[in-house]
N, C-alpha and C positions, 0 to 999 in steps of 0.2 A: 376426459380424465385419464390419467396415465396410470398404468396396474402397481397397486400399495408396494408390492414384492420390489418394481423399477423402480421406484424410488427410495427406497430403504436401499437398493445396489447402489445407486448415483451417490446417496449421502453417504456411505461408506466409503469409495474414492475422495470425498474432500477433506480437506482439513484445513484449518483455519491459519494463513498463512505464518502467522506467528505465534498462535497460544499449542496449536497439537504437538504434544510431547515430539520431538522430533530426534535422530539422531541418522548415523549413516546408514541404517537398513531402511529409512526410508526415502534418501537419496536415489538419484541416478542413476546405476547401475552400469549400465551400455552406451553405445557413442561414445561421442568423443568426447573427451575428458581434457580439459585443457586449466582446470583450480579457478573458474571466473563464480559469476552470483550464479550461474547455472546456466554454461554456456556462454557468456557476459566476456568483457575487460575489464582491467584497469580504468576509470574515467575521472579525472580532477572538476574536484569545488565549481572549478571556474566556467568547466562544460556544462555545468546545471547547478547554478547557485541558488536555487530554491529548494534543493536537499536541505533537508537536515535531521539530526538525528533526536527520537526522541529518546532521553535515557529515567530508566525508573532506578530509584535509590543508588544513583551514580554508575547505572552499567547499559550500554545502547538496548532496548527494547526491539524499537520499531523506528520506519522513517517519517517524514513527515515534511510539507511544503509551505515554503510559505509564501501569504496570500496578500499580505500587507507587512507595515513594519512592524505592528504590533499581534499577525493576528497567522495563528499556523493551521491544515486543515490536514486532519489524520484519520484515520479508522479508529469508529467510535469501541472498536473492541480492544481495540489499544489503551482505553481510558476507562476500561469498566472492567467489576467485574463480572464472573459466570452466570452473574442473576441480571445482568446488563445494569447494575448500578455504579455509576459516575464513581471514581475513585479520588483520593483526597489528591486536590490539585500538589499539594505542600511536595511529594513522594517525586515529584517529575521535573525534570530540566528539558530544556533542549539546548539543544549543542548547534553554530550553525556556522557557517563558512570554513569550512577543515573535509578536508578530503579525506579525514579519520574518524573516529569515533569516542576516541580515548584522549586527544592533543588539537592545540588550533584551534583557530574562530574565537567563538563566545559562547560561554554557556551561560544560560537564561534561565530565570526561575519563571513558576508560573504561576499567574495570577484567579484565572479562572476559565472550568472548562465544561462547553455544551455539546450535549449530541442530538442527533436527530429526535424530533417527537415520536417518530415511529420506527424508530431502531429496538430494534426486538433479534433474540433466540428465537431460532424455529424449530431448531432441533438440533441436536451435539452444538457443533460449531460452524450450524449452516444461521448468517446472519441478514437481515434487511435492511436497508437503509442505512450501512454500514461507514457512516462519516460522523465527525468532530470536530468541533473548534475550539482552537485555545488561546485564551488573552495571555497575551504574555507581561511579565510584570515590569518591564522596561520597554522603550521603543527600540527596533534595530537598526545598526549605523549598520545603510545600505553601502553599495563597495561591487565592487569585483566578484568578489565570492560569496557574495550578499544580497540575491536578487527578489523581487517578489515575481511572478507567473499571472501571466494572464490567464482568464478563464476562456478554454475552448465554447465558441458557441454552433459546433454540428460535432457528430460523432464521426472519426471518419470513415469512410467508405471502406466494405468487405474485405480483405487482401491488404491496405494501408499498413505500413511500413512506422511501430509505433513503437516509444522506448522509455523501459522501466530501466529503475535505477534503485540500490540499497545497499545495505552493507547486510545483506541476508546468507543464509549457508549457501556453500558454495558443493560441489560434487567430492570436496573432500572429509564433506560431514562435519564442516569447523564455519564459524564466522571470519570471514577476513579484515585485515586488517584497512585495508586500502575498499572507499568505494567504486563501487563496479556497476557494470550497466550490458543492457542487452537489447535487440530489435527482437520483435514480434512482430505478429500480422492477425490484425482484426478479424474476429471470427463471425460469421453469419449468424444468429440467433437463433435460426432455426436447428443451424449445426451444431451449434454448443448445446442447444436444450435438449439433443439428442444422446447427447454423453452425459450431461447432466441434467437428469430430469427436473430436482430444484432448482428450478433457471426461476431467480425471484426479480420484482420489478428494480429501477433505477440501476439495474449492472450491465457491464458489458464485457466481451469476452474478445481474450489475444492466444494466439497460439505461435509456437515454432517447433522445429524440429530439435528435442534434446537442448532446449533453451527456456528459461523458468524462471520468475520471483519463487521465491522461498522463505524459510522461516527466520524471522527479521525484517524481511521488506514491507512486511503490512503499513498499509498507514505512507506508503511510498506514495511518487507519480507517477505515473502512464502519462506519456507527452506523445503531444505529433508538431510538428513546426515548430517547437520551444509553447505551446500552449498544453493546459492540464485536461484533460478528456476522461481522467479515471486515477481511483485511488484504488490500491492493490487491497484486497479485500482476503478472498479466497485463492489456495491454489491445492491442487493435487496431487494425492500420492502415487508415489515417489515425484517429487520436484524434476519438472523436462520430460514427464512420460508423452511420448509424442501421442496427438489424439486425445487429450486429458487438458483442455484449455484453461488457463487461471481466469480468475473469474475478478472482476475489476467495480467499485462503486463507479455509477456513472454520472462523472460529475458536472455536463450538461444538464442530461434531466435534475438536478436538484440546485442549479446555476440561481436560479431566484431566492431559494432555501441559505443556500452561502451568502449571498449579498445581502441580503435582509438583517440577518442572525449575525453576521459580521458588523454590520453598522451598529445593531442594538449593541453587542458586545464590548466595542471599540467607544461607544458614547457612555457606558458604565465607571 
């Protein structure tokens, strides 16, 4: 067991990629500075058409992929709230083929939405099991910029070369307007559990040097070959602190959990 004091330090470094008050004192500070998701580019629709955005009472939250035409898969803290209960589907759109978040594609109402059975607070806004599904109230006209994602079936190897995407803050302490995107490299588990001692099951961890999801991206994807490996869950303060790895649901281990809960969903 690791000393109470370690752990109380580790949960103070996190914050919940999207919900923790966030503004530019908790940005990036150092390095290099170039206005991307944090360290990121520019990246169009069509480079990852399984983006989409999810927006609450018509303003982008979070992001979110999708899994079928009918059926999107996000961080279940994106859909709940602070007591981790379900929020009224009625309040949420998603938005999807638009390389913005405000114009473009289609927005979608939603029909109905599940999270994990053991998605649980464990403390502030360190979460477990940290995924969701959402039926969407229409099917989607797939396209171009309209793709569904295959499900990764291995995590990949230490060092893999792995890329998140959102329209999350950028190093300018603002949301951008255009979405953006960035490479990482998979962290060792034993490495990440070393900086963060809440290392909880089903996550898996990316790091780079002053490159970072941030607040917005939650509820994104983590790809490797065009397949999904992780939904952006957790990341750390300041967004890009090098040695401070975001923390990602891992959505291999709960690959059966989606297919399962996706069908029942999809046959309702």
């Amino acid at each position: 067991m690791f000393p109470t004091l370690l752990v109380l330090l580790s949960v103070a470094t996190l914050g919940c990629a999207l919900h923790w008050p966030i503004g530019p004192e908790f940005l990036l500070k150092k390095g290099p500075i170039n206005n991307r998701i944090v360290g990121g580019e520019d990246t169009s629709i069509e480079t990852i058409p399984w983006q989409v955005s999810l927006q609450r009472q018509g303003l982008h939250d979070c992001g979110g992929v999708i899994y079928s035409k009918n059926i999107i898969i996000t961080a279940a803290h994106c859909v709940c709230d602070n007591n981790a209960m379900i929020l009224d589907p009625k309040i949420f759109d998603v938005r999807v083929g638009s390389s913005t978040t405000d114009n473009g594609g289609s927005l979608n109402k939603v029909a109905k939405i599940i999270v994990h059975d053991r998605y649980r607070i464990i403390y502030n806004y360190i979460q477990e099991y940290d995924i969701a599904l959402i039926l969407l109230s229409s099917p989607l006209e797939m396209g171009p910029t309209v793709k569904a994602i295959p499900l990764a079936d291995s995590v990949p190897n230490d060092g893999a070369a792995v890329l998140v995407s959102g329209w999350g803050y950028t190093e300018t302490g603002k949301a951008p307007l255009h979405l953006k995107s960035v490479y990482l490299n998979i962290v060792n588990r034993e490495q990440c559990a070393r900086r963060h001692v809440m290392l909880l099951k089903a996550t898996i961890c990316a790091t780079s040097p002053w490159k970072s999801a941030c607040n917005g991206d939650s509820g994104g994807p983590l790809t490797y070959n065009s397949k999904l490996v992780g939904i952006v869950s957790m990341v750390p303060r300041p967004c890009g602190t090098p040695g401070n790895p975001d923390i990602y649901t891992d959505v291999v281990e709960l690959r059966k959990w989606i297919e399962v809960e996706a069908t029942k969903l999809s046959s309702n």
